[in-house]
C-alpha positions in Angstrom: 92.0 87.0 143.6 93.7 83.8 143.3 95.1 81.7 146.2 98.8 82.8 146.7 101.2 81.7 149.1 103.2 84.0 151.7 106.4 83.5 149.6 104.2 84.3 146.8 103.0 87.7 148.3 106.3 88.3 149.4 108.3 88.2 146.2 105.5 90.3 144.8 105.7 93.1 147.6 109.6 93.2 146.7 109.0 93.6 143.0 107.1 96.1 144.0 108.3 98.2 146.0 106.7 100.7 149.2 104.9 102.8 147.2 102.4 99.8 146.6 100.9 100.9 149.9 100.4 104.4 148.8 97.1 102.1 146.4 93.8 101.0 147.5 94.1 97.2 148.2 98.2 97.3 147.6 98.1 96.1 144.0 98.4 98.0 140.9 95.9 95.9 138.3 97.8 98.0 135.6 101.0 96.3 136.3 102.4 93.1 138.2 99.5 93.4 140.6 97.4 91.8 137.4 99.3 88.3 138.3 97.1 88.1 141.8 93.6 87.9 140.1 92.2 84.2 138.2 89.8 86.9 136.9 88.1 90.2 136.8 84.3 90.4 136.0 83.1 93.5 135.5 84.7 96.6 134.1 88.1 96.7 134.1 88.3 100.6 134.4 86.3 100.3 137.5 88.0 98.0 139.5 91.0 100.9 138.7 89.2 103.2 140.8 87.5 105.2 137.8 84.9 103.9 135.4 87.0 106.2 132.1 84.7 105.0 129.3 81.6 106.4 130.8 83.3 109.5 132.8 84.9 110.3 129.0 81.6 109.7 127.3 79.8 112.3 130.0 82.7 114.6 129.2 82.1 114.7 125.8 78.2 115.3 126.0 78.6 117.9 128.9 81.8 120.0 128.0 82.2 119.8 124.7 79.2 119.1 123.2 79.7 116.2 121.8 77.8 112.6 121.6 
């Protein structure tokens, strides 16, 4: 994450809204919660809570067949 000042968490918690502290960490990396982070390393899916390129490529082999 990047350095942020109160103000700066502040103003984002008020774009926001409450339901920001219905998710894991209370930022949305989808949305405005992007602006917080300098970077991400890794897989971007992950750090949203599900890895989607492998889960869909296990999907395909397992339920459909597919490869």
């Amino acid at each position: 994450m990047r350095p942020l000042t109160p103000a700066q968490v502040e103003t984002y918690l008020d774009q926001t809204g409450d339901s920001i502290f219905s998710s894991v960490g209370a930022y949305h990396i989808e949305g405005l919660g992007l602006n917080l982070f300098e970077k991400i390393d890794g897989d971007f899916f992950t750090i949203l809570g599900l890895p989607m390129l492998p889960l869909l490529a296990f999907l395909r082999v397992h339920t459909m067949g597919l490869t």
